[in-house]
C-alpha positions in Angstrom: -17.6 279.8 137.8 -16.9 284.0 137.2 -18.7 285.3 134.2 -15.8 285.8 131.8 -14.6 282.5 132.4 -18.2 280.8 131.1 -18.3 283.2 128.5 -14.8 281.9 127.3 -15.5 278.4 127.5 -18.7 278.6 125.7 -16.8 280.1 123.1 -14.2 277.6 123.0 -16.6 275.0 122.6 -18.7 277.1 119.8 -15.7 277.4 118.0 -14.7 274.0 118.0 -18.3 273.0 116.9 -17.7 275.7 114.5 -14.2 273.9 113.0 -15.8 270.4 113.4 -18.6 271.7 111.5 -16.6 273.0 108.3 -13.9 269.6 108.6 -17.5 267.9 108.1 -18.3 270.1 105.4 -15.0 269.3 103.7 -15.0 265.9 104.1 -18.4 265.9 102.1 -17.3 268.8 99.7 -14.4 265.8 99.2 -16.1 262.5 98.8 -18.8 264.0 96.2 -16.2 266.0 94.7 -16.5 264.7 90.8 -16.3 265.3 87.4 -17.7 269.1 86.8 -15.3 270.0 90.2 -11.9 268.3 88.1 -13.2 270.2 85.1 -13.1 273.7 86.6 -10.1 273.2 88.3 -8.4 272.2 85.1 -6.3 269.3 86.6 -6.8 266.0 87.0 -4.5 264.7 90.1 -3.1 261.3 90.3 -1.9 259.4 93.8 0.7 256.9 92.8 3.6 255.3 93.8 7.2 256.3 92.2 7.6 252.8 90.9 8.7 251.9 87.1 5.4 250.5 86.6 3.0 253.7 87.8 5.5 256.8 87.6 9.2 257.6 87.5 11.2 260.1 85.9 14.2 258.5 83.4 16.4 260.9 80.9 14.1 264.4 81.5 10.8 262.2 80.2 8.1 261.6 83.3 7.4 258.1 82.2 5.4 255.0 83.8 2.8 252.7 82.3 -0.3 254.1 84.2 1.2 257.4 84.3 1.7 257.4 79.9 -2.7 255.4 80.0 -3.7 258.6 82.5 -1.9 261.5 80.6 -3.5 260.7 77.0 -6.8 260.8 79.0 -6.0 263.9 80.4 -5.3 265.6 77.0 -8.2 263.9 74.9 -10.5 265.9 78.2 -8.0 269.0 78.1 -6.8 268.1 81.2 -3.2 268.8 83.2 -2.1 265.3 85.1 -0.7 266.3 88.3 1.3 263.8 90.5 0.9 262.8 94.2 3.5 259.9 94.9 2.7 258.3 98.1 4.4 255.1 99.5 2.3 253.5 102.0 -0.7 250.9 100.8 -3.3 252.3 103.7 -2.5 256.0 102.6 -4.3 256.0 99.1 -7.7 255.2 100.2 -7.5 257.8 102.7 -6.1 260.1 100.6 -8.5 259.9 98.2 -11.6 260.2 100.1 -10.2 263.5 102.0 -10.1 264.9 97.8 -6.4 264.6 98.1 -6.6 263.5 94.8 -8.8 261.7 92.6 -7.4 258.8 90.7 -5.6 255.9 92.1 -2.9 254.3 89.9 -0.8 251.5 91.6 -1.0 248.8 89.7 -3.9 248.1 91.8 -5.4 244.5 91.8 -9.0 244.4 91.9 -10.4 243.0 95.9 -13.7 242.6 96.8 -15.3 244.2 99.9 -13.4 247.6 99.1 -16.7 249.0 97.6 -17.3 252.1 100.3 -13.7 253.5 99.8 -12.9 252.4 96.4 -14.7 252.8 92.4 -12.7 250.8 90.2 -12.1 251.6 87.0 -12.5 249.0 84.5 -9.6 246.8 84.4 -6.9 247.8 81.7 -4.1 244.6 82.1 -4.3 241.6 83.6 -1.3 239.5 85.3 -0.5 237.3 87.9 1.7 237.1 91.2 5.2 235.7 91.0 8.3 234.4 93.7 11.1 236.8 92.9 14.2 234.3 93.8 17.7 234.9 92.6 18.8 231.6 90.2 20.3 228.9 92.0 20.3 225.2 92.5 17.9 225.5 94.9 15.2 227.1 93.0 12.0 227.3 94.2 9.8 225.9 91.7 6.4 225.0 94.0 4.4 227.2 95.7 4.2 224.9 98.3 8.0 224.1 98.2 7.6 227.6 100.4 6.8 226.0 103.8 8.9 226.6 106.2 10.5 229.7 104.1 11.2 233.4 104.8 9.1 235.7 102.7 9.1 239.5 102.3 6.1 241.4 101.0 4.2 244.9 101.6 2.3 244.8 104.4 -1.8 245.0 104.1 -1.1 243.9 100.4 -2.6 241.1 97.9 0.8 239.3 98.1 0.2 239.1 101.8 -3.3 238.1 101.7 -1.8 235.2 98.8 1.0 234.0 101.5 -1.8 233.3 104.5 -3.9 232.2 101.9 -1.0 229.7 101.0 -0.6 228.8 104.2 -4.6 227.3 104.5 -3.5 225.3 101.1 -0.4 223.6 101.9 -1.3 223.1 105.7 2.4 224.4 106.5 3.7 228.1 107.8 5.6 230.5 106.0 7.5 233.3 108.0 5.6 235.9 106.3 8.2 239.2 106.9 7.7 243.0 106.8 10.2 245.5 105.8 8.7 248.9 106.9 11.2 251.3 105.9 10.7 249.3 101.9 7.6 250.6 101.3 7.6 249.4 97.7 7.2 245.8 95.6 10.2 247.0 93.6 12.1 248.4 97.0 11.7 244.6 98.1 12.8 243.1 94.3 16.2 244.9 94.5 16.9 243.6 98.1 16.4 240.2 96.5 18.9 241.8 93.4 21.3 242.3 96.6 21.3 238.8 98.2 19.7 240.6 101.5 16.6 238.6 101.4 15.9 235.7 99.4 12.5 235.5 98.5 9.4 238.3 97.5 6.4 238.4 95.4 5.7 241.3 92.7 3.5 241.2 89.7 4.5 240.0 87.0 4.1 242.7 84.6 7.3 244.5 87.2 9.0 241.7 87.8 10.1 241.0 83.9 11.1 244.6 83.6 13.1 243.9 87.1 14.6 240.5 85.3 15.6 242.4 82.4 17.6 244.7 84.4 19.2 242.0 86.2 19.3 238.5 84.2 19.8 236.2 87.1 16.8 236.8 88.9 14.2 234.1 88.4 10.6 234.6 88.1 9.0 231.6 87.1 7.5 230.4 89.4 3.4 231.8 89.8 1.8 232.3 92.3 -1.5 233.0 91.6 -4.2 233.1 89.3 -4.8 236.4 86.9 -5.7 239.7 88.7 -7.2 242.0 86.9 -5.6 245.6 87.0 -7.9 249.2 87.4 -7.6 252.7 88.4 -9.5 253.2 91.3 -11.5 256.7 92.3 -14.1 257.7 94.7 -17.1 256.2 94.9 -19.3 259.4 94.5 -17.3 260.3 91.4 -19.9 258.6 89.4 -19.4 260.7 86.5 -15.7 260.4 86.2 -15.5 257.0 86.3 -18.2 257.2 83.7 -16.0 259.2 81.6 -12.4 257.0 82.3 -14.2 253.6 81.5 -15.4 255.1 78.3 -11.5 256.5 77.2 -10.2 252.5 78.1 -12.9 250.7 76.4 -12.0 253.0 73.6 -8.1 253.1 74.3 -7.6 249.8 74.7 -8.4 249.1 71.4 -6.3 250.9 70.2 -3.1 251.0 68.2 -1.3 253.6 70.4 -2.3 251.1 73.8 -0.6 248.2 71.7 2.6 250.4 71.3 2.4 251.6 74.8 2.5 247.7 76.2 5.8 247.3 73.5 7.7 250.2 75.0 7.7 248.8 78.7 6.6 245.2 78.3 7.8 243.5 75.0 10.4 246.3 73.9 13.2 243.4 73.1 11.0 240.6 71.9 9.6 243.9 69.3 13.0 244.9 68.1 13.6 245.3 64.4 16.8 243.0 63.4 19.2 244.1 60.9 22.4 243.8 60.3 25.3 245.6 59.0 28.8 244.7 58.0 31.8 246.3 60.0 34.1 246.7 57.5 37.7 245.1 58.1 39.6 247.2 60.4 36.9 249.5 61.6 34.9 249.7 64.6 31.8 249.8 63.1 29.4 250.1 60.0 29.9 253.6 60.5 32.9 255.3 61.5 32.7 257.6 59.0 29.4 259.1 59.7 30.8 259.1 63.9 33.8 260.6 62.2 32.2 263.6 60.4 29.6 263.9 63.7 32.1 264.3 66.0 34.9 266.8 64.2 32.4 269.6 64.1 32.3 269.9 67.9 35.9 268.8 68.5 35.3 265.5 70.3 37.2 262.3 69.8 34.5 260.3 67.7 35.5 257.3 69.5 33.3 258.4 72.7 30.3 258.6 70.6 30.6 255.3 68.9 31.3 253.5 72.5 27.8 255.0 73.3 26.2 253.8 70.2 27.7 250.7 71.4 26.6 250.6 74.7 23.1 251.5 73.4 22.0 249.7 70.8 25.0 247.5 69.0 25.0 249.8 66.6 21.9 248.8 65.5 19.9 251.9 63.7 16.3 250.2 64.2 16.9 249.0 68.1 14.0 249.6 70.4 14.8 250.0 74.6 12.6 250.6 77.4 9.7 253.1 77.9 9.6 253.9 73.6 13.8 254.5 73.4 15.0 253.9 69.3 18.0 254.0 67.3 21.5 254.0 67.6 21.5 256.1 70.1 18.5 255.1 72.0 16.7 258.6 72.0 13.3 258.9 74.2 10.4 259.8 72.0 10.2 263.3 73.9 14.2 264.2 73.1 15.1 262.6 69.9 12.9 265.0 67.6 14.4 268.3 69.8 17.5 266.7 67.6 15.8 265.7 64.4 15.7 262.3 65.5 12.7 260.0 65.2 12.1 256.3 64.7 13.4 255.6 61.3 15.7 258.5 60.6 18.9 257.4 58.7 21.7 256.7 61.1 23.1 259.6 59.7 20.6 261.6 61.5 20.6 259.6 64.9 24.6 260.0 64.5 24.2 263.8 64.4 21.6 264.3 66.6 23.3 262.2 69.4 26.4 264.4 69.0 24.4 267.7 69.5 22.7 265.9 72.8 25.7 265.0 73.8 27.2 268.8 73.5 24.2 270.4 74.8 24.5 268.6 78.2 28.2 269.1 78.2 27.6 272.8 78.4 24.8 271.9 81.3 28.0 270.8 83.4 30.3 273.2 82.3 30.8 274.1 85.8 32.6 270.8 86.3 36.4 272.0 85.6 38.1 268.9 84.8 37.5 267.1 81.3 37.6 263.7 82.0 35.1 264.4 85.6 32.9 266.1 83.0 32.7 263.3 80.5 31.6 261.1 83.1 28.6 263.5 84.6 27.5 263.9 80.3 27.5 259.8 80.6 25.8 259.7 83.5 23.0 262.2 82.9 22.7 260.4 79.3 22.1 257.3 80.7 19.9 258.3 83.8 18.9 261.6 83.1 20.7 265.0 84.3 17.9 265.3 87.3 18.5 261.9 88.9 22.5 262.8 88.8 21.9 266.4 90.1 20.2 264.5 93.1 23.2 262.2 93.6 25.3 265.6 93.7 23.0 267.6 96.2 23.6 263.8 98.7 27.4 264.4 97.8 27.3 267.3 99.0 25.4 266.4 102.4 27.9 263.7 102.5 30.8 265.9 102.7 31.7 264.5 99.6 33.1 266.4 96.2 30.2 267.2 93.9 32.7 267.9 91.0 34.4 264.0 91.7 32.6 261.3 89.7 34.4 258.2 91.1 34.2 257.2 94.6 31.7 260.2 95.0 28.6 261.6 93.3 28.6 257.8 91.7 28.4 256.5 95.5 25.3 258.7 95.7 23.9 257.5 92.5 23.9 253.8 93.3 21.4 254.9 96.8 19.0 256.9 94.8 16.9 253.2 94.9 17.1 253.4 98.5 14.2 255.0 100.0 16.2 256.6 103.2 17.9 258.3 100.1 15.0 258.6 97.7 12.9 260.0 99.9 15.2 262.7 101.4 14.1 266.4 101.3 16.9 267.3 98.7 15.9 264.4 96.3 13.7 266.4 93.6 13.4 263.4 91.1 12.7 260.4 93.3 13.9 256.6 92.9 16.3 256.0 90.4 16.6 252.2 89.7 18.8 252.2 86.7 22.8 251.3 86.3 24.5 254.8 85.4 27.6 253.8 87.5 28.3 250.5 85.5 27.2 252.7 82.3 30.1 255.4 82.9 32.6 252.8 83.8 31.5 250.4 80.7 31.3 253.6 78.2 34.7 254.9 79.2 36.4 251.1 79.2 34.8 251.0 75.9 36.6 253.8 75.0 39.8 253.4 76.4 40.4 250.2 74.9 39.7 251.7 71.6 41.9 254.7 71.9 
């Protein structure tokens, strides 16, 4: 071989020895990377799934269960929580170990034999596995009433490993099924919510916030004995998981934990009840007050008591999903930008709902006609404007009209818990799982029939 060309391929193969050398180094740097390394960088980063259990965005507040547990132990450590959503089972192991991130929180079950990829936390809720079924008279009420049944569920997952398990305790097949492009336990739930598929399994901690949301679904029947839910992190981040297990044992002791399992678990069962008269001929215990509210801003004060409607019953001391109170349902992080918190007089949640409601009627002031615009304010109220700013930028890439509520942007709305939607490029906010669609057409009905 001539000179040069020896000289070039020994330097080909120094520099890959060279690259293979620093990926090694990396790698290492990676798997030992631990609590003094999170510290310095200031930021503690989270893989997750965008599921209403782990993290979601709903009405401008970035919400979930584990995320809410993981952001108060980032600020009692002066920490930022940043957010890595992933969608695939096999990718957060990985992930983790290349120092991708550094906290796993997917409402992860605890297995044995994962101890060289996975630390777990100690374990902060405990629940079970559930069929999802839509009610019928053919309810399945047995596990083993499953033989012979097709049954969706995320690949490489426990609710896999509990159908073949299944299978060795009935002494009957299943037609265990796979949905790749569902990545997600609550992606499967609302093809069950569709009449697509008939069965899947889910936890039961997401499937009653999934039954809430749609009242026929069934979830009855268990499937399983309790799993006990953790964070996960590396195994070399001795010191971390040292310092998270010593936040739960504390946290979960605590009165804010209690509050936090209310807001997203037993929100209706928690509810305050009392009641107040409609006087004869009005529309509710306070017309007066939606009168006053509404007169000041020059809207028809009729819109504002069909939300109050719509919200809470006009009830003043209601309690929703993820921490929402009041009349008007405010999340914990908007209603005080208002002068609304839990207990103000319904004077106050009247007023402050107005003012919302003006504020984001000037956020789509670009939207010409009135009655479009209402409906964009009801949307974003319901949903939140960045979920509805999606379903405009898919409008748009539609070739439909962005500035059209019906039979447009509220097409794109109702895919944003699809994930060939959710996951799209111009999607900044993720799924979106909620009903803003039937909200806008229920609040104007509401509305109409009153005028």
């Amino acid at each position: 071989m001539h000179k040069n060309g020896m000289r070039n391929l020994f330097l080909t193969a120094a520099l890959a020895l060279g690259l293979l050398s620093c990926n090694g180094e990396a790698t290492r740097r990676a798997l030992s990377r631990d609590w003094d390394q999170i510290k310095a960088k200031g930021k503690l980063t989270v893989l997750t799934e965008n599921s209403t259990l782990s993290y979601f965005e709903f009405r401008g507040k970035q919400m979930g269960f584990e995320y809410e547990i993981l952001d108060t132990f980032c600020k009692a450590n002066g920490l930022k929580l940043e957010v890595k959503s992933l969608n695939k089972l096999e990718d957060f192991a990985r992930y983790l170990n290349k120092g991708e991130g550094d906290v796993i929180a997917a409402n992860l079950p605890i297995e044995l034999g994962k101890e060289k990829l996975l630390a777990y936390s100690m374990p902060y809720y405990q629940t079970f596995q559930v069929l999802v079924q839509r009610k019928s008279d053919s309810l399945i009420k047995e596990p083993a009433h499953l033989a012979g049944k097709k049954v969706y569920v995320r690949k490489n997952s426990t609710f896999e490993k509990r159908l073949i398990a299944l299978q060795e305790e009935i002494g009957a097949n299943l037609e265990v099924k796979y949905e790749p492009n569902l990545p997600l336990a609550e992606d499967l739930i609302d093809e069950v919510v569709r009449g697509r598929i008939r069965y899947t399994l889910a936890h039961e901690n997401l499937a009653r916030i999934s039954k809430d949301m749609h009242p026929f679904l069934d979830i009855a029947t268990r499937m399983s004995f309790e799993q006990r839910i953790a964070f996960a992190v590396r195994p070399k981040s001795k010191v971390l998981k040292e310092k998270l297990d010593l936040f739960l044992n504390e946290f979960l002791a605590s009165e804010a934990f209690v509050q936090l399992k209310k807001r997203y678990f037993d929100y209706i069962s928690s509810t305050p009840t009392e009641f107040f008269l409609t006087p004869k001929g009005a529309i509710s215990p306070f017309d007066k007050l939606f009168k006053n509210a509404a007169k000041k801003y020059g809207w028809d004060w009729k819109i504002l008591a069909a939300i109050a409607f719509k919200e809470s019953r006009f009830n003043p001391n209601a309690r929703g999903f993820g921490g929402a109170y009041g009349l008007m349902q405010f999340m914990p992080n908007t209603g005080p930008q208002f002068g609304v918190v839990p207990g103000s007089s319904p004077e106050a949640q009247i007023n402050g709902g107005m003012r919302y409601l003006v504020s984001m009627g000037r956020l789509w002031s670009e939207i010409p006609d009135e009655h479009e615009r209402l409906c964009f304010v009801l949307a974003s109220y319901n949903a939140g404007i960045c979920h509805i700013q999606d379903a405009r930028n898919l409008a748009k890439s539609a070739g439909l009209n962005p500035n059209k509520w019906e039979g447009n942007v509220e097409l794109m709305v109702d895919k944003l818990d699809d994930p060939r939607f959710y996951r799209s490029e111009i999607v900044r906010c993720g799924a979106y799982r909620g009903h803003a669609t039937s909200y806008v057409r229920k609040v104007t009905g509401i509305y109409e029939h009153w005028k």
